[in-house]
KOLSE-208741 format. One record per residue (C-alpha): y, z, x; residue number from 1. Coordinates in nm, 3 decimals. Layout:
residues N
<volum><y>Y</y><z>Z</z><x>X</x><pos>NUM</pos></volum>
...
END
This chain:
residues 214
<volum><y>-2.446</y><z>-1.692</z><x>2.830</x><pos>1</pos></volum>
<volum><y>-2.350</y><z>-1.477</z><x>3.111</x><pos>2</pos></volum>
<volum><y>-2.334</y><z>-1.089</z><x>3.117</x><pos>3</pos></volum>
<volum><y>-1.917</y><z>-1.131</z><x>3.202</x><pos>4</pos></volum>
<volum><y>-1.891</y><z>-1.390</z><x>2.861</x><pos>5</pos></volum>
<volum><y>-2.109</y><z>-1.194</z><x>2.640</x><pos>6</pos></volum>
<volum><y>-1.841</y><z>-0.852</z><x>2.755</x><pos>7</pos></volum>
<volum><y>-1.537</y><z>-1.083</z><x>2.744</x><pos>8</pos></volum>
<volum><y>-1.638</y><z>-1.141</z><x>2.392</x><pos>9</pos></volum>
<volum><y>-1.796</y><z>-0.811</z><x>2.335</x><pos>10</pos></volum>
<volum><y>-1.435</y><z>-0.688</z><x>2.396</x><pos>11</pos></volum>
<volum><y>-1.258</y><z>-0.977</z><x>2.195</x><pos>12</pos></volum>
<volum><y>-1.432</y><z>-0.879</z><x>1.893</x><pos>13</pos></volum>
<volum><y>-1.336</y><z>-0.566</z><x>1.915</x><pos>14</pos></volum>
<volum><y>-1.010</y><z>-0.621</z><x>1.975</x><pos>15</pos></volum>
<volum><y>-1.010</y><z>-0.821</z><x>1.657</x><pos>16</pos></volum>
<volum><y>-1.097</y><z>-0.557</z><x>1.459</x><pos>17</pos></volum>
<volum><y>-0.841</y><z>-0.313</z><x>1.551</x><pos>18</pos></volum>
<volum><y>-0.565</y><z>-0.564</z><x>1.516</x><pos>19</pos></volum>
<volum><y>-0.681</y><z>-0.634</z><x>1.160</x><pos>20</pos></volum>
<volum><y>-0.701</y><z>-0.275</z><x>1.044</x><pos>21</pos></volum>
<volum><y>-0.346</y><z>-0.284</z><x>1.178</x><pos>22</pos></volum>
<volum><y>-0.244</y><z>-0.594</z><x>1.012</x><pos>23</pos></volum>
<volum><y>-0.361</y><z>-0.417</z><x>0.658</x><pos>24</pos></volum>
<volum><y>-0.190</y><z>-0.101</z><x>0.713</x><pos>25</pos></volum>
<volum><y>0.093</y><z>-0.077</z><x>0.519</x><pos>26</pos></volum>
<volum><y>0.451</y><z>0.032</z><x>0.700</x><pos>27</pos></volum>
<volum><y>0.824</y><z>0.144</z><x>0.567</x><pos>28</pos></volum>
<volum><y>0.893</y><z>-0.189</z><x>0.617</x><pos>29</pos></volum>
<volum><y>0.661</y><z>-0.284</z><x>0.360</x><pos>30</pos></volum>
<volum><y>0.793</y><z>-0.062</z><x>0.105</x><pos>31</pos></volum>
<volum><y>1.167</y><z>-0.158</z><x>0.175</x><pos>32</pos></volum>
<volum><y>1.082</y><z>-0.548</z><x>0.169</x><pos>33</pos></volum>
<volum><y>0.872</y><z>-0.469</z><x>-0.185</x><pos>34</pos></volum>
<volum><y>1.235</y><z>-0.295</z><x>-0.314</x><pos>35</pos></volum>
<volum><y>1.433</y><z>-0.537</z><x>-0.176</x><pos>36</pos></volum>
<volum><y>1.208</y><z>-0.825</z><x>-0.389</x><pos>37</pos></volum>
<volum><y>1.298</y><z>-0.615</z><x>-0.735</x><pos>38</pos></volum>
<volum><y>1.650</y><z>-0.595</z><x>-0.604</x><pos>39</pos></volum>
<volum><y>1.672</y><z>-0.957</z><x>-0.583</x><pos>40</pos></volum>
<volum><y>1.467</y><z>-1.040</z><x>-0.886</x><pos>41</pos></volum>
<volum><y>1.681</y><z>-0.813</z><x>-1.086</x><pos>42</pos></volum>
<volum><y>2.013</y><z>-0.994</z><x>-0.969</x><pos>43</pos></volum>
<volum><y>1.855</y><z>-1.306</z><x>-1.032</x><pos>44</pos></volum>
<volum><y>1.779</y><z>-1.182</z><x>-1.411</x><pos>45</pos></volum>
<volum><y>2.182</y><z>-1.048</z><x>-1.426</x><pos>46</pos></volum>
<volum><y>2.311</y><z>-1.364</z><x>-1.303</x><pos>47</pos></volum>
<volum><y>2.117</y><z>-1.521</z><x>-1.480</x><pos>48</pos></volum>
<volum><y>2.185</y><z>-1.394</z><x>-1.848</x><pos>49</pos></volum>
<volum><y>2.547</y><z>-1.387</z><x>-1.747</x><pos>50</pos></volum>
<volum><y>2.504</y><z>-1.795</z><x>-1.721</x><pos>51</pos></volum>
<volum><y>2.249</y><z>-1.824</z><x>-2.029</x><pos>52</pos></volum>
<volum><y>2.550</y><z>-1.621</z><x>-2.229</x><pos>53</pos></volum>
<volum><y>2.799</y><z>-1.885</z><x>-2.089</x><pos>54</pos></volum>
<volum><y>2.637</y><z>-2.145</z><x>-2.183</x><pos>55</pos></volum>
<volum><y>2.549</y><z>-2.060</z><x>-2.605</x><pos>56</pos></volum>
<volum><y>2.879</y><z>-1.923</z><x>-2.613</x><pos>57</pos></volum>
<volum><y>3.012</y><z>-2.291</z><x>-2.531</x><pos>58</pos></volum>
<volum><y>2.749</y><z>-2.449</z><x>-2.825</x><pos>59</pos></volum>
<volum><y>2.829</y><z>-2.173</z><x>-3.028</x><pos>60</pos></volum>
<volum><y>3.193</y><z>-2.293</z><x>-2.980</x><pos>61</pos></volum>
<volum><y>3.133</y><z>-2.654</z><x>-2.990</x><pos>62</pos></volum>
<volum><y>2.987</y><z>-2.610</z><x>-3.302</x><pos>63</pos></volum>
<volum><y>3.245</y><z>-2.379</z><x>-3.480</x><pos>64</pos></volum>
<volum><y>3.489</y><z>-2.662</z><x>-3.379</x><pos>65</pos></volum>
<volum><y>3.246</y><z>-2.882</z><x>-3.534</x><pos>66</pos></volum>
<volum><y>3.256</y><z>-2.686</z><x>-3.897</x><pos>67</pos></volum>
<volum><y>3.629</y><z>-2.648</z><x>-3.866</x><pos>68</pos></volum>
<volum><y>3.743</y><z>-3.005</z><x>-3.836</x><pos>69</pos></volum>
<volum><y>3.434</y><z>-3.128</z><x>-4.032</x><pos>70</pos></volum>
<volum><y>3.468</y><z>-3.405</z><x>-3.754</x><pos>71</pos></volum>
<volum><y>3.144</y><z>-3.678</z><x>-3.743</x><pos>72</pos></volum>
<volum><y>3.048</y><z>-3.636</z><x>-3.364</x><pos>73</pos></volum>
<volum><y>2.772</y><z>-3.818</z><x>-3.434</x><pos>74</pos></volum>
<volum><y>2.691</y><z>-4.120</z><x>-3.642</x><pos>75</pos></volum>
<volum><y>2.905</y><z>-4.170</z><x>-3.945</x><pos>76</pos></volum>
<volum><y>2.824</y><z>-3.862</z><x>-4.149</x><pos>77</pos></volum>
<volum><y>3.073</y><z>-3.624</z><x>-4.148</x><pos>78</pos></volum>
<volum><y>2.798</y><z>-3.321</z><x>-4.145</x><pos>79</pos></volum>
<volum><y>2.572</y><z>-3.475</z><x>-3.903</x><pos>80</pos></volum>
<volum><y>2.850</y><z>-3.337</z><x>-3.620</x><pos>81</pos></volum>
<volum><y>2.784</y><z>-2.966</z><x>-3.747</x><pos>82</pos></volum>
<volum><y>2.444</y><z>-2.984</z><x>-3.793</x><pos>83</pos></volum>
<volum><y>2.368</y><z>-3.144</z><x>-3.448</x><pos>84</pos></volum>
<volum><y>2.609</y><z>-2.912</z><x>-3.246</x><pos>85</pos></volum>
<volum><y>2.438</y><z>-2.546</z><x>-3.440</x><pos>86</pos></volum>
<volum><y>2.092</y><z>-2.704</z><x>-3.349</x><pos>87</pos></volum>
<volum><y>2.176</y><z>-2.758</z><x>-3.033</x><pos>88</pos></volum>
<volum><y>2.357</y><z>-2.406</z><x>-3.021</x><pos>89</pos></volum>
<volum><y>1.987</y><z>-2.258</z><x>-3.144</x><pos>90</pos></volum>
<volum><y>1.807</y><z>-2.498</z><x>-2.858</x><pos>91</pos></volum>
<volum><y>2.056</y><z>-2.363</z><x>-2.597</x><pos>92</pos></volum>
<volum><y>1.962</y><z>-1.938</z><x>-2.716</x><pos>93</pos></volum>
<volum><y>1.612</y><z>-2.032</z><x>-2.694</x><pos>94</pos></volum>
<volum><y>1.589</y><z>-2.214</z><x>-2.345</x><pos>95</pos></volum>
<volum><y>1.801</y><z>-1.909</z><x>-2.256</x><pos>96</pos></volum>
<volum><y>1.543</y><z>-1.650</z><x>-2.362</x><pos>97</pos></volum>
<volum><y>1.233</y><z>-1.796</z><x>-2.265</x><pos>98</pos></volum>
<volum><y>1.411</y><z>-1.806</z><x>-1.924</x><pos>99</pos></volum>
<volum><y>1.505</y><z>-1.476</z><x>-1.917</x><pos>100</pos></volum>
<volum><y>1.168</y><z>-1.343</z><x>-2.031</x><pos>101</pos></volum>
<volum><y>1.028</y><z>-1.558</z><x>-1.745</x><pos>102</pos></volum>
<volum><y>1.252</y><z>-1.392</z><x>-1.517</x><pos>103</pos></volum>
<volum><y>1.213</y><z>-1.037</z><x>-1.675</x><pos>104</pos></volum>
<volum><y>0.849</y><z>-1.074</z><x>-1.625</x><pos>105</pos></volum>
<volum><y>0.893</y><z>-1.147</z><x>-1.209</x><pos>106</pos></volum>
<volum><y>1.110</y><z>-0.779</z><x>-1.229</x><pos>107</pos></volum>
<volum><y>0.820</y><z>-0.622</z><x>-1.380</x><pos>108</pos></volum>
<volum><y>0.551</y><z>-0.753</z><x>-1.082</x><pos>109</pos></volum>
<volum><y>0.817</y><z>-0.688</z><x>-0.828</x><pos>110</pos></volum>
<volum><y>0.832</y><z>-0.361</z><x>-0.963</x><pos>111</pos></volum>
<volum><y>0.448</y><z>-0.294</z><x>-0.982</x><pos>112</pos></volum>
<volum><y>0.371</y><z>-0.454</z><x>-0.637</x><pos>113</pos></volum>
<volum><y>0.683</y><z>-0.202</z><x>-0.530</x><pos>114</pos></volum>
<volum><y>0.491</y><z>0.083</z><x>-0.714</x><pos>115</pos></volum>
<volum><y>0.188</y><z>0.029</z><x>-0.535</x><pos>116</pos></volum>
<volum><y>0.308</y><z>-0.042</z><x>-0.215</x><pos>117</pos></volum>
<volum><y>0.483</y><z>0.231</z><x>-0.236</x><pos>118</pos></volum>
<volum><y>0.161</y><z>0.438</z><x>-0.342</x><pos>119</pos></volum>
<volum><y>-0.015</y><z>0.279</z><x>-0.040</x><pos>120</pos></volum>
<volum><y>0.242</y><z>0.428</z><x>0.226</x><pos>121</pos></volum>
<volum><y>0.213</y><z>0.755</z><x>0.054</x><pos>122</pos></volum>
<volum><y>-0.154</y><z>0.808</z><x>0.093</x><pos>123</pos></volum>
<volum><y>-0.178</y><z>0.662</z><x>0.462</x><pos>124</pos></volum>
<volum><y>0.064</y><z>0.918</z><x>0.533</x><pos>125</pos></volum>
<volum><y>-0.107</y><z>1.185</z><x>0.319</x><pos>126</pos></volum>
<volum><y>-0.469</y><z>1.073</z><x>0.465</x><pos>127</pos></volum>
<volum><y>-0.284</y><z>1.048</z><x>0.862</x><pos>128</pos></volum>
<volum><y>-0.191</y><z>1.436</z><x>0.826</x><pos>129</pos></volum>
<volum><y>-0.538</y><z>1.513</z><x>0.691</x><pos>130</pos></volum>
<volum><y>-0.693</y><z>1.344</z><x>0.979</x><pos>131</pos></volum>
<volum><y>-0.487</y><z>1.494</z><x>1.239</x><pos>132</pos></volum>
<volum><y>-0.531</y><z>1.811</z><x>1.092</x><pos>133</pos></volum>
<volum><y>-0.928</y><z>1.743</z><x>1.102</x><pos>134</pos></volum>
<volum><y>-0.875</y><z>1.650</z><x>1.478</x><pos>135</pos></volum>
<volum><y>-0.721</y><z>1.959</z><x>1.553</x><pos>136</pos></volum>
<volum><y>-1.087</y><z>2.134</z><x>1.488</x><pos>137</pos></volum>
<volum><y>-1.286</y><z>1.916</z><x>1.679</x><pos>138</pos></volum>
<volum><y>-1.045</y><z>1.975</z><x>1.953</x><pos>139</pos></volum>
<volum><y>-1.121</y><z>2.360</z><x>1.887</x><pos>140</pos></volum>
<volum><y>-1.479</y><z>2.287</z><x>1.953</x><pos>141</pos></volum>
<volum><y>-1.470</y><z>2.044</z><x>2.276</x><pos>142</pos></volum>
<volum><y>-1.251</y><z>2.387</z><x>2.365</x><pos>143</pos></volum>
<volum><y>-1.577</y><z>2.590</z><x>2.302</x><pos>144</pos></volum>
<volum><y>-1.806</y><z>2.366</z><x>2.427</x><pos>145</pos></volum>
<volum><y>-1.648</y><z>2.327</z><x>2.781</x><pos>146</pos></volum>
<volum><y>-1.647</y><z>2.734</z><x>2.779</x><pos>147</pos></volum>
<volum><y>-2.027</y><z>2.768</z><x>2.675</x><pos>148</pos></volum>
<volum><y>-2.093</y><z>2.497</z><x>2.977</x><pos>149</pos></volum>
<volum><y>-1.871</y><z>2.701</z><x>3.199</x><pos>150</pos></volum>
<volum><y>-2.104</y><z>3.073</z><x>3.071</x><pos>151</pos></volum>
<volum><y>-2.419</y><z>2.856</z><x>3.140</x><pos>152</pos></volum>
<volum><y>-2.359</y><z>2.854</z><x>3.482</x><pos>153</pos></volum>
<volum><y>-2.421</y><z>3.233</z><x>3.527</x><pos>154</pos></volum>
<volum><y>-2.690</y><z>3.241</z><x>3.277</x><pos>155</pos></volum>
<volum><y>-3.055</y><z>3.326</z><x>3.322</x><pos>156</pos></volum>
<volum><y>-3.317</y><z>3.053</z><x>3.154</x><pos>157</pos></volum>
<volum><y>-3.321</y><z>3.248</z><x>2.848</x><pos>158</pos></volum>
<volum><y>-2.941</y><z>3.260</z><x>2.807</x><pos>159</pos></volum>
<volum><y>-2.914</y><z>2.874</z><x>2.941</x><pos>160</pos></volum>
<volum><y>-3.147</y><z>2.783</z><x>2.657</x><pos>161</pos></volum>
<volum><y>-2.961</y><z>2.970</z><x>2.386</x><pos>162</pos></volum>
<volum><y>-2.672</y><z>2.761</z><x>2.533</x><pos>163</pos></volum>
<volum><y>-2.733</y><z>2.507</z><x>2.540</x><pos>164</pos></volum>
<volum><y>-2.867</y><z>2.527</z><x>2.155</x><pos>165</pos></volum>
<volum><y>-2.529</y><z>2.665</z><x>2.086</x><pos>166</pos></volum>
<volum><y>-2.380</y><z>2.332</z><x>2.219</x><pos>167</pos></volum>
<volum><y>-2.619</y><z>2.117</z><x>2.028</x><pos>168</pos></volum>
<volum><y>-2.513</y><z>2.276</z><x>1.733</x><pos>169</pos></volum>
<volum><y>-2.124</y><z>2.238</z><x>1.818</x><pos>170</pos></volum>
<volum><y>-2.186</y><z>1.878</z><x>1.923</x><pos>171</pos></volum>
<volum><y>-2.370</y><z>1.763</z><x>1.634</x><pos>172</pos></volum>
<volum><y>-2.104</y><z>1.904</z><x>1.387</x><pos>173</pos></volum>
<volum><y>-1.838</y><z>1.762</z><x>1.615</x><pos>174</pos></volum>
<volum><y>-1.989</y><z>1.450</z><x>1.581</x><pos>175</pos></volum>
<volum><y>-2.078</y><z>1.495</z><x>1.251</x><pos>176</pos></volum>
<volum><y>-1.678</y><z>1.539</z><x>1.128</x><pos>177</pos></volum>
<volum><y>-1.574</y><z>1.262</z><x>1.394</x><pos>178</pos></volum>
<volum><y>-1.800</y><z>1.007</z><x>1.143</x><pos>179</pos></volum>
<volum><y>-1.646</y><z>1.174</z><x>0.811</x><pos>180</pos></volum>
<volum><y>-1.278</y><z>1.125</z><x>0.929</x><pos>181</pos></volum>
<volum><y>-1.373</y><z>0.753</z><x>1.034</x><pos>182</pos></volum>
<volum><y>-1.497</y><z>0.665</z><x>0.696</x><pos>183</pos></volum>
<volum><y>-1.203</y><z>0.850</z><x>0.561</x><pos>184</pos></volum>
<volum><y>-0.968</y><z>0.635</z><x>0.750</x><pos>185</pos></volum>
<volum><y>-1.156</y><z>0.322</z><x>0.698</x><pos>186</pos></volum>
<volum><y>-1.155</y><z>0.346</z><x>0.340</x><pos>187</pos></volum>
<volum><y>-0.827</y><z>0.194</z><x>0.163</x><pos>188</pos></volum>
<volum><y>-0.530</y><z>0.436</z><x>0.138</x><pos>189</pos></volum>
<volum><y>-0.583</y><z>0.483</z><x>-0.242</x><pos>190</pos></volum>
<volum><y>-0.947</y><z>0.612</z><x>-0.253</x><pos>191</pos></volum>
<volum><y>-0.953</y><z>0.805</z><x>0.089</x><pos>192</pos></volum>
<volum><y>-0.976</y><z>1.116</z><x>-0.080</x><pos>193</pos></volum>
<volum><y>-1.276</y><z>1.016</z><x>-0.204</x><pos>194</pos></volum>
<volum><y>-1.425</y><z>1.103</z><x>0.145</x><pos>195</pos></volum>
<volum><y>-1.152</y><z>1.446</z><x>0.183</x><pos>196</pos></volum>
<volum><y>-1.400</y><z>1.728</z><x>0.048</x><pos>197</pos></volum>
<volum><y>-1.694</y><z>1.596</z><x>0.291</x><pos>198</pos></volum>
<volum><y>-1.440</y><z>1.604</z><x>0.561</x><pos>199</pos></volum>
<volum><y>-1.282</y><z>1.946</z><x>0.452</x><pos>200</pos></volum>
<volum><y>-1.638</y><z>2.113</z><x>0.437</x><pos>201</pos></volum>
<volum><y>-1.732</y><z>1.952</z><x>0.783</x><pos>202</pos></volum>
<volum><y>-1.430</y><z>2.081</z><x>0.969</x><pos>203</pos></volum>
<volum><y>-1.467</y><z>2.412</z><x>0.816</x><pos>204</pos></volum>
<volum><y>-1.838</y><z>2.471</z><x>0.919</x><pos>205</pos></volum>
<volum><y>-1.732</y><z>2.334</z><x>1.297</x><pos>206</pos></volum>
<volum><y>-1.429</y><z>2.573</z><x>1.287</x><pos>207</pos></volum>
<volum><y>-1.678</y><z>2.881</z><x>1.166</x><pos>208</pos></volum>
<volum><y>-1.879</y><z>2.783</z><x>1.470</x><pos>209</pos></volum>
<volum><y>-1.655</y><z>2.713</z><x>1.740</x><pos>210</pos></volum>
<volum><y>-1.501</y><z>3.047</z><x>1.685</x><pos>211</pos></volum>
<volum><y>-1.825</y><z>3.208</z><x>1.728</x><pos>212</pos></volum>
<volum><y>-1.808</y><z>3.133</z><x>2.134</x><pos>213</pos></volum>
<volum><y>-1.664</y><z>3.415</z><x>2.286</x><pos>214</pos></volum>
END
């Protein structure tokens, strides 16, 4: 394979990656798709106990006709018309609830997958702040860096040396925070803090040290 394929896919790859870390991040449009779900599953559960009460009110009626007129719906026996329209009256109340708790069940996952979608947007946000924050202090330190290359400049050997150890120093814990606020960004919304004190310690040290460059 040629060194222009192997960077086409080099950069394919790549690009694969940051489209799926965008593809899992959740949005507002996320959260007000997940409310609009319970929303619908909730009308769905009203509409659908308004029809379930409907229809045992009509067995219930069928069958108080039934023990009024003492009329034989069915068959010759003039009971057989009551007791066939109450069982069916007691069929029709339980078909109706073992819908509803069917449908009262789909409300209560809408309503967790709302919940934690919901949850989700809230710590992205949470985490995006923290990281920007964090970003702030490594800016702070390129700052410092670019004036300790600028000092070096006039500096004798001794003062280029203790420089340009004084940029080590800033670069490493630069670089050091730069690899805590990746994992903290690559780690799922609800566990990112998991990775917040190692980033909070890192950006204080590089803040202490940065300020040191007069």
């Amino acid at each position: 394979m040629t060194g222009r394929c192997l960077t086409f896919w080099a950069c394919a790859i790549a690009l694969s990656a940051v489209l799926g870390m965008g593809c899992n991040k959740t949005t507002r449009e996320d959260v007000t798709a997940a409310r609009n779900k319970v929303n619908r599953e909730e009308r769905k559960l009203d509409e659908m106990k308004r029809e379930d009460a409907r229809a045992i009110k009509e067995e219930k009626d069928e069958a108080k006709e039934a023990r009024t007129t003492n009329k034989p719906i069915v068959g010759d026996d003039p009971n057989e018309g009551v007791v066939e329209e109450e069982r069916e009256a007691r069929q029709e109340a339980e078909r109706a609830r073992q819908r509803e708790a069917k449908q009262a069940e789909k409300v209560a996952d809408a309503k967790r997958e709302a919940k934690t979608t919901e949850d989700k947007l809230a710590g992205q946000v949470e985490r995006d702040k923290f990281a920007a924050d964090a970003r702030m202090h490594i800016d702070h330190a390129n700052r410092s860096i670019e004036k300790l290359q600028a000092n070096r400049n006039a500096a004798d050997d001794d003062g280029k040396k203790a420089i340009d150890d004084q940029i080590k120093q800033l670069k490493d814990k630069r670089d050091f925070l730069e690899k805590k606020i990746d994992d903290m960004e690559a780690a799922d919304a609800q566990r990112w803090q998991d990775h917040k004190d190692a980033a909070s310690k890192a950006a204080a040290e590089l803040h202490e040290l940065a300020n040191k460059v007069s």
